[in-house]
C-alpha positions as CSV (number, residue, x, y, z in Angstrom):
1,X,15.2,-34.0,-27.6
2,X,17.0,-35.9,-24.7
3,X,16.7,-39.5,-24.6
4,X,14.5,-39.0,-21.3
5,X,12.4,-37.3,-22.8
6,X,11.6,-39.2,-25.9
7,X,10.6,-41.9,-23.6
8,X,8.3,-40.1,-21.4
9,X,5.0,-41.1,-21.3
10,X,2.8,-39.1,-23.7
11,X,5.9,-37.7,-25.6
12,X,4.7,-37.9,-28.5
13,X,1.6,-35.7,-27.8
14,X,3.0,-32.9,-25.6
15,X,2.9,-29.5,-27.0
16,X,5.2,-27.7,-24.0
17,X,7.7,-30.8,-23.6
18,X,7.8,-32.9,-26.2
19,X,7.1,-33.9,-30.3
20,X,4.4,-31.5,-30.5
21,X,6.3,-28.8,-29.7
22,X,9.3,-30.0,-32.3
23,X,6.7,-30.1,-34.9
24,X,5.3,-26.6,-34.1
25,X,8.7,-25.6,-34.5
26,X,9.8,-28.0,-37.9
27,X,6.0,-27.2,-39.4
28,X,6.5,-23.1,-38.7
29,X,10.2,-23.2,-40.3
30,X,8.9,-25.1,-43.6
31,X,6.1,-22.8,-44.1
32,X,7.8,-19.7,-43.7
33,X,10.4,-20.8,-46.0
34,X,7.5,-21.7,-48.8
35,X,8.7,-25.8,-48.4
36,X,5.9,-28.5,-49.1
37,X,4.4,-31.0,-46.4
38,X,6.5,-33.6,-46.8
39,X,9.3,-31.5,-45.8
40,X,7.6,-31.4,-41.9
41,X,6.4,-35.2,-42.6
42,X,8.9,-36.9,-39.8
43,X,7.6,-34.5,-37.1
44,X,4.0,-34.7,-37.8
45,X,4.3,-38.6,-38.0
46,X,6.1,-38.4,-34.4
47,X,3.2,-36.9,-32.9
48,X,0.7,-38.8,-34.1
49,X,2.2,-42.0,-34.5
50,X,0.9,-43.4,-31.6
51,X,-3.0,-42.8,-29.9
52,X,-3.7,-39.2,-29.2
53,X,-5.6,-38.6,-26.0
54,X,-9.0,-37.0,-26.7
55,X,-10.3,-37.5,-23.3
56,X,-10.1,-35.5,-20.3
57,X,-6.7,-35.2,-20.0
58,X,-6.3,-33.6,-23.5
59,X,-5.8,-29.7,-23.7
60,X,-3.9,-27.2,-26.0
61,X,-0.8,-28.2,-24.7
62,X,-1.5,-32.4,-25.0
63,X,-3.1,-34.4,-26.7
64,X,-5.6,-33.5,-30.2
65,X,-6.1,-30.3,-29.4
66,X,-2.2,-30.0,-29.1
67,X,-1.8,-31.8,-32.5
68,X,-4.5,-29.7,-33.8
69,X,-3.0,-26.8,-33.5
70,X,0.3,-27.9,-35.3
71,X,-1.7,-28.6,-38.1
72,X,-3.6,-25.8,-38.2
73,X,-0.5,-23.3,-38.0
74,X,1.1,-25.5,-41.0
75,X,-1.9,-24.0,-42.9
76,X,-1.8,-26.8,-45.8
77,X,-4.7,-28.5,-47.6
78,X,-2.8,-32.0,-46.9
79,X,-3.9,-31.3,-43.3
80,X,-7.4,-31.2,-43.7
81,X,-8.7,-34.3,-43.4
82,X,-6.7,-35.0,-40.1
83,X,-7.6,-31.6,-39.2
84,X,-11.8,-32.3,-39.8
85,X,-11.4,-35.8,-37.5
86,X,-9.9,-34.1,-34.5
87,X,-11.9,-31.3,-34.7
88,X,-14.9,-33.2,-34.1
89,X,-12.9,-35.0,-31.0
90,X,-12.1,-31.6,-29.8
91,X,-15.8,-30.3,-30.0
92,X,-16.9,-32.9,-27.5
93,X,-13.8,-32.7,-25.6
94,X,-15.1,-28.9,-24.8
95,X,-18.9,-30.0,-24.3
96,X,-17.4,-32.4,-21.8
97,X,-15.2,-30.1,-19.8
98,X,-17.5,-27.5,-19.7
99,X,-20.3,-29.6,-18.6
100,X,-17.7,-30.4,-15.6
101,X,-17.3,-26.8,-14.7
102,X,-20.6,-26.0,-14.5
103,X,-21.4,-28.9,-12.4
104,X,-18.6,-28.1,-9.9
105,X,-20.3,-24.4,-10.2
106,X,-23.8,-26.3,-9.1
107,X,-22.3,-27.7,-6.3
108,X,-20.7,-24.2,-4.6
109,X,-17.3,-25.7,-5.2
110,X,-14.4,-23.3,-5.7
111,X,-12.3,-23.6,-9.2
112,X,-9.0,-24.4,-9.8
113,X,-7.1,-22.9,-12.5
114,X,-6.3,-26.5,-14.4
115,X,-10.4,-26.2,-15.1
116,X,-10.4,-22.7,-16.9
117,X,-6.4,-21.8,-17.6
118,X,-4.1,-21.8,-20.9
119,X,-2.3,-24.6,-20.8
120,X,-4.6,-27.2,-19.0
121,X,-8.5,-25.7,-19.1
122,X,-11.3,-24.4,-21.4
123,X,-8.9,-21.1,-22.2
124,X,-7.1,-23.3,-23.8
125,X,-9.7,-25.1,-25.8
126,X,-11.4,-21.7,-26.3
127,X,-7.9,-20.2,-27.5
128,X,-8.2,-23.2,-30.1
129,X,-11.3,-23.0,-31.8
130,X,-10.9,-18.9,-31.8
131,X,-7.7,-19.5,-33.5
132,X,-9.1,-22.4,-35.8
133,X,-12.4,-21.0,-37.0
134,X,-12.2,-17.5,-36.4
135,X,-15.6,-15.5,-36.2
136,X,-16.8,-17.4,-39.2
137,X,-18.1,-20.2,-37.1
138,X,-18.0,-19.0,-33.6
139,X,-20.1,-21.4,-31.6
140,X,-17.4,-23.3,-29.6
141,X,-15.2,-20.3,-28.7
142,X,-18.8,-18.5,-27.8
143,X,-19.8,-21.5,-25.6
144,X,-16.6,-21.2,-23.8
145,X,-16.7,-17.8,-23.8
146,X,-20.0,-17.7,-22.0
147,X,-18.4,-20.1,-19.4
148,X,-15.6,-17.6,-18.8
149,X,-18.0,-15.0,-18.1
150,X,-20.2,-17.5,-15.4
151,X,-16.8,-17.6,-13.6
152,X,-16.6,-13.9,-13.2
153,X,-19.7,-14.4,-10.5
154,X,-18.3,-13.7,-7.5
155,X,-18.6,-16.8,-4.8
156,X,-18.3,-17.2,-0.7
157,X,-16.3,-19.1,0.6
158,X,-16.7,-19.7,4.7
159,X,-18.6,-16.8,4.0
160,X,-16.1,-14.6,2.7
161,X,-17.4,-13.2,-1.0
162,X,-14.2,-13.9,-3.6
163,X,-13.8,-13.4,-7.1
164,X,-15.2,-16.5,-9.3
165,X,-11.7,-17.0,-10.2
166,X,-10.6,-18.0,-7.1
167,X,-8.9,-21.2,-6.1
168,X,-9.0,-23.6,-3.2
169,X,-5.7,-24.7,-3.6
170,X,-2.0,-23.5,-4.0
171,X,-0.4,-22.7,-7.1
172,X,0.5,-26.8,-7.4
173,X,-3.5,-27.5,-8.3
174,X,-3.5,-29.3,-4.4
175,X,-3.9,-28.2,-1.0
176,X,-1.2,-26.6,0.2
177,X,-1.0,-25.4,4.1
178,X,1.6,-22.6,2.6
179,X,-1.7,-21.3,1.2
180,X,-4.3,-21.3,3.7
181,X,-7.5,-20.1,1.8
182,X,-6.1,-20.8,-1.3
183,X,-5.3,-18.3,-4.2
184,X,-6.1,-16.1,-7.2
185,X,-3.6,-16.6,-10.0
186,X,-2.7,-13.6,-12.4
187,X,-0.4,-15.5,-14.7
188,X,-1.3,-15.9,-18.4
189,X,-0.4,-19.7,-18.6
190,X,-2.7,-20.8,-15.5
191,X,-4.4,-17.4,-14.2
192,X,-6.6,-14.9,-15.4
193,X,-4.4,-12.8,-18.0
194,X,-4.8,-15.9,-19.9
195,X,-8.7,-15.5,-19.8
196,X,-8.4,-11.6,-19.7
197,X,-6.0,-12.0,-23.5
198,X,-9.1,-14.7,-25.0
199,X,-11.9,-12.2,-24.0
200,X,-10.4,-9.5,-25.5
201,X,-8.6,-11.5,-28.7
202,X,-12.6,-12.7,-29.1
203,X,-14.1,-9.1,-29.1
204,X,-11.1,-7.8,-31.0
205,X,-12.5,-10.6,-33.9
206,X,-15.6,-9.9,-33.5
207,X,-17.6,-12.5,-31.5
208,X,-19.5,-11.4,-28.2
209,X,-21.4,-13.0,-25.7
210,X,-23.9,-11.2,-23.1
211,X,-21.4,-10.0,-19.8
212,X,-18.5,-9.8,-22.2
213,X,-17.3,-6.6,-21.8
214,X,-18.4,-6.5,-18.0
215,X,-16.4,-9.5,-17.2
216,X,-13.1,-7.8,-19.2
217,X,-13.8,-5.0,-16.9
218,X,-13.7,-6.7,-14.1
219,X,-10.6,-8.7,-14.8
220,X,-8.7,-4.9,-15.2
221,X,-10.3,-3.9,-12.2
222,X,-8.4,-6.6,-10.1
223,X,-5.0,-5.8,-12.0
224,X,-5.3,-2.3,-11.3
225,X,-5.8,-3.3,-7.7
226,X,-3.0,-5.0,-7.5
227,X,-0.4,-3.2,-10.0
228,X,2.9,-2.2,-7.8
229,X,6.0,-0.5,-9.1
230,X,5.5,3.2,-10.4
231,X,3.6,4.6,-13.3
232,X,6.7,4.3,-16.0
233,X,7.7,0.7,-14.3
234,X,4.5,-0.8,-13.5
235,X,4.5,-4.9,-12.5
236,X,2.0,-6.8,-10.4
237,X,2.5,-10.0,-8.4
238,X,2.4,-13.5,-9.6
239,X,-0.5,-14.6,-7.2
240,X,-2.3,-13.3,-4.6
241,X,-2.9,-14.8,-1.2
242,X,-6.7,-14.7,0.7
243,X,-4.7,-12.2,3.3
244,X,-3.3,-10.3,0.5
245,X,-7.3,-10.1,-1.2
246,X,-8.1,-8.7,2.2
247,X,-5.8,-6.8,3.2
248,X,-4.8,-4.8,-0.3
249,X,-2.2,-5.2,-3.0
250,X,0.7,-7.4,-2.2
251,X,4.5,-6.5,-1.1
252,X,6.9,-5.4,-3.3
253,X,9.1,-8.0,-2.4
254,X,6.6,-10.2,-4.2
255,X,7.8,-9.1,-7.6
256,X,8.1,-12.4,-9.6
257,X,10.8,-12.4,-12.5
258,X,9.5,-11.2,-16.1
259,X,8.4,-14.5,-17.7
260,X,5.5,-14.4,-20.3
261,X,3.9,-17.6,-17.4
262,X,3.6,-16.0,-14.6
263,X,5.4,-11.9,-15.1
264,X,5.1,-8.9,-16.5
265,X,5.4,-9.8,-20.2
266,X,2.0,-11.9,-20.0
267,X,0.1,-9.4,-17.6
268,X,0.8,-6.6,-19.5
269,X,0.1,-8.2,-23.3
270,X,-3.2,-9.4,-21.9
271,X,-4.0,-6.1,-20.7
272,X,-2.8,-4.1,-24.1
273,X,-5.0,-6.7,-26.1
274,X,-7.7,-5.7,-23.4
275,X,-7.3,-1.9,-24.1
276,X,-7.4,-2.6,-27.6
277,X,-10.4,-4.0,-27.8
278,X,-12.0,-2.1,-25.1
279,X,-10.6,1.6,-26.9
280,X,-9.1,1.9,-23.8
281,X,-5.9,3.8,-24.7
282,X,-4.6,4.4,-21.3
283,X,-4.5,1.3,-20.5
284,X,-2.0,0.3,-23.7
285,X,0.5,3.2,-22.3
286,X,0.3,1.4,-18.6
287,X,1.0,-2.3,-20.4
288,X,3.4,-0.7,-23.1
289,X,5.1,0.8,-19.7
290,X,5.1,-2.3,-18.3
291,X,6.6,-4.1,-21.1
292,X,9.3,-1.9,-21.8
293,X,10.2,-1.3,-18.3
294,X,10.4,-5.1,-17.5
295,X,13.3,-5.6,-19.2
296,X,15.1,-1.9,-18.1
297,X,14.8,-2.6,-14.5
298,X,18.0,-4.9,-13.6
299,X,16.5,-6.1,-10.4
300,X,13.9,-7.5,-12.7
301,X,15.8,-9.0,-15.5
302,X,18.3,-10.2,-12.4
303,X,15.6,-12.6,-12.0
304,X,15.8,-14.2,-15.4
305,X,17.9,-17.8,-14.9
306,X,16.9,-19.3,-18.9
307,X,16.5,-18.4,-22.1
308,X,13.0,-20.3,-22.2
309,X,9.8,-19.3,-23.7
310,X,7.8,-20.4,-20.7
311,X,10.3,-18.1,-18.2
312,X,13.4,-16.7,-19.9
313,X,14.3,-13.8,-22.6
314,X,12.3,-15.7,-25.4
315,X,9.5,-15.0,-23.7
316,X,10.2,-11.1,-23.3
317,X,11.0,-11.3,-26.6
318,X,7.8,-13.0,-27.7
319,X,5.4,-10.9,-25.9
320,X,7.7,-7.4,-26.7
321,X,7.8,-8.2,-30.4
322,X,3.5,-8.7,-30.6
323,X,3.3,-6.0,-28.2
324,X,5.2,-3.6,-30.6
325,X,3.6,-4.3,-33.5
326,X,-0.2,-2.7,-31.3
327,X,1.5,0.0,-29.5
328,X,0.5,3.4,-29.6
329,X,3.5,4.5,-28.9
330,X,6.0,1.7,-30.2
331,X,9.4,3.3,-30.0
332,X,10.1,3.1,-26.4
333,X,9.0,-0.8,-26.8
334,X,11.1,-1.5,-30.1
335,X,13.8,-0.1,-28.0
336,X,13.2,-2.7,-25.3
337,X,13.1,-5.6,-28.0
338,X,16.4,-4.9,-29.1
339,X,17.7,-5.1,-25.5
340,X,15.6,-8.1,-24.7
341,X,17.1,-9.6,-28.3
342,X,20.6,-8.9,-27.4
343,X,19.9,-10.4,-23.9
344,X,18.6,-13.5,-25.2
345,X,21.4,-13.8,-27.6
346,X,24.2,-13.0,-24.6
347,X,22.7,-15.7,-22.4
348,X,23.0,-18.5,-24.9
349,X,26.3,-17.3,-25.6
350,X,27.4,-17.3,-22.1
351,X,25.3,-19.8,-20.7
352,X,24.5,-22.7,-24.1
353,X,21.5,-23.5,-25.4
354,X,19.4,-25.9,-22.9
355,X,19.2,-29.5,-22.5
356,X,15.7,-29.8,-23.5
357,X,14.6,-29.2,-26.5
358,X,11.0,-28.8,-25.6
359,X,8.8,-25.9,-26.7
360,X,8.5,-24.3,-23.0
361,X,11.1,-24.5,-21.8
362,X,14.0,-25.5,-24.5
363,X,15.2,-25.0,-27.8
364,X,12.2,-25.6,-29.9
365,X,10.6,-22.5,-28.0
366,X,13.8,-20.4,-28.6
367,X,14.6,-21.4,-31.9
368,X,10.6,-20.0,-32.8
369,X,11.3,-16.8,-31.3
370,X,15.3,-16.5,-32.8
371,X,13.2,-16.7,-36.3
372,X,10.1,-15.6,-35.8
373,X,9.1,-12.6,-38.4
374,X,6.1,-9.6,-38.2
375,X,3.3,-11.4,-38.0
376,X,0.0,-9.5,-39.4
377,X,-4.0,-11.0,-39.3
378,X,-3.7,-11.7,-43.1
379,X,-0.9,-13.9,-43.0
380,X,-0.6,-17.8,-42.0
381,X,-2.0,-18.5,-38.3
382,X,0.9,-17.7,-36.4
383,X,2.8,-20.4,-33.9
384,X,2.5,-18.1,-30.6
385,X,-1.5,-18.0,-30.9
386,X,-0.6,-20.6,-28.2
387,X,0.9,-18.5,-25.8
388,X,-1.9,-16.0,-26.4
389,X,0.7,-13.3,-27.4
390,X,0.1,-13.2,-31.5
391,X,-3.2,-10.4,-32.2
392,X,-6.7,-12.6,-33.6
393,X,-8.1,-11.2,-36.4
394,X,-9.7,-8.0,-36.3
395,X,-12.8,-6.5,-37.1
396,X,-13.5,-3.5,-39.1
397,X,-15.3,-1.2,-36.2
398,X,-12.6,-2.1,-33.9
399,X,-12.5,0.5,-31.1
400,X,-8.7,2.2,-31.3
């Protein structure tokens, strides 16, 4: 970490930027290596030795629910008791933010994606308690859950009917006169593939709530509106603009690079988990397409300027190496990781590792994916349950 960093406000508790996100990384290495606690102990006492933020401004990526989920992917008995306290600060942390968004919903007020998305919203939170408690005890992921689906009812705006998902704002979270009417986001960390990948990750474990397959129908619906490219190189736009939502699907000169944030890597993941869960097989071959494609297609990869997690090769090679390990047909996307791998490996050759050493976008993040091995349900919660990218547990009657 850079000395700027380290001195950042809220360092300590920052899951994308800061000690979280070392510790996710320090925590992940010891247990995959079979090394006790205490060989993690500086990083989990970085994060947590100052207040952790448990109000409104917490999320999965800062405060307890960030610290949270370190501890939970360390998957040690020494953790529980710290694990209990927040989890009982995270459960009214959700009770308070959703009570928020249905409020704003009460007053006819559009969303914005910090309220529902991955790294800021209730996806988040939702992401966290699916990840934590699993099906066993599934009434905070259902409660968000149930939320998600609310936001699938359409709403007017100056009486024009818009998806539920829709924001006022630009991309930024503010007004922005570069987006009159505002926006509908299709990223996974701040759009709906994020909420499209929990929906499906909850079915695919076995929890439902009433609209919950509608609502992951509906979400496809407006990807397969907007997917561009060709059938064996399919992509679709990083967000979409009110004239674009009236008009039809955007320009292909809207193609956005392939970063798991905002690309092709998280759309299509979040629509493979959706197939899976929905025994939709043809939708797996158009996101296995997609994946593999992304990183054939050197007007796409020209696009790439990092080696980052949030928007560089780890990313690819993230959401390629989960997206392998579900595919029907998984040659054509092994194929692709090895490219993606070697890519990765001949940017930080060329180019040097960052300065940041930040989970997003630094060498925390990279370092995870450099060492990162199969992951399967049975095993230890994995580290990219964060990123939505690593499979939930699975039922038995899964549709395939």
């Amino acid at each position: 970490m850079t000395v700027t960093e380290q001195t950042a406000a809220g360092w300590h508790q920052d899951l994308g930027r800061g000690a979280v996100g070392a510790a996710l990384a320090r925590v992940t290495a010891a247990r995959l290596a079979g090394l006790p606690p205490r060989a993690a102990l500086p990083w989990i006492r970085g994060m947590t030795a100052a207040p952790v933020a448990a109000s409104m401004s917490a999320s999965l990526f800062y405060g307890a629910p960030a610290v949270a989920f370190v501890l939970h992917t360390g998957d040690h008995p020494a953790y529980a008791p710290m694990l209990a306290a927040l989890d009982k600060s995270i459960n009214d942390l959700t009770r308070l933010k959703l009570a928020a968004a249905y409020e704003r919903m009460r007053r006819g007020q559009l969303t914005q994606p910090s309220e529902y998305d991955l790294i800021s919203g209730l996806t988040g939170l939702g992401l966290y308690h699916l990840a934590r408690h699993g099906p066993a005890a599934s009434g905070m992921t259902g409660a968000v859950l149930e939320y998600l689906v609310a936001l699938a009812q359409p709403v007017r705006q100056q009486g024009v009917p818009l998806p539920g998902w829709w924001s006022g704002t630009g991309p930024s979270g503010t007004p922005d006169p570069a987006w009159p009417g505002g926006h509908l986001n299709l990223g996974m960390a701040h759009g709906i593939a994020g909420v499209l990948a929990l929906l499906s990750g909850a079915m695919r474990s076995g929890i439902h709530v009433e609209g919950h397959a509608e609502t992951i129908t509906a979400l496809c619906a407006i990807f397969d509106r907007y997917r561009q490219g060709t059938s064996e190189r399919p992509w679709w736009p990083p967000t979409i603009t009110l004239s674009e939502y009236r008009q039809g699907p955007a320009g292909a000169e809207r193609q956005a690079r392939p970063s798991w944030c905002y690309g092709t890597p998280g759309h299509a993941r979040a629509q493979q988990l959706a197939g899976l869960a929905m025994g939709d097989r043809e939708r797996m071959r158009t996101a296995e397409h997609a994946l593999a494609g992304c990183v054939l297609d050197p007007q796409a990869v020209g696009l790439l300027t990092d080696a980052s997690l949030c928007h560089g090769w780890a990313g690819i090679v993230q959401a390629l190496r989960r997206a392998a390990a579900d595919a029907l047909d998984p040659q054509p996307v092994q194929a692709a990781l090895r490219t993606a791998e070697h890519g990765m490996e001949d940017h930080l050759t060329r180019m040097g590792p960052p300065a940041s050493g930040g989970f997003l976008e630094g060498t925390s993040g990279i370092q995870l994916a450099q060492d990162d091995l199969p992951h399967q349900g049975s095993e230890p919660p994995a580290w990219d349950a964060c990123l939505l990218l690593a499979a939930t547990r699975t039922t038995d009657n899964e549709r395939r």
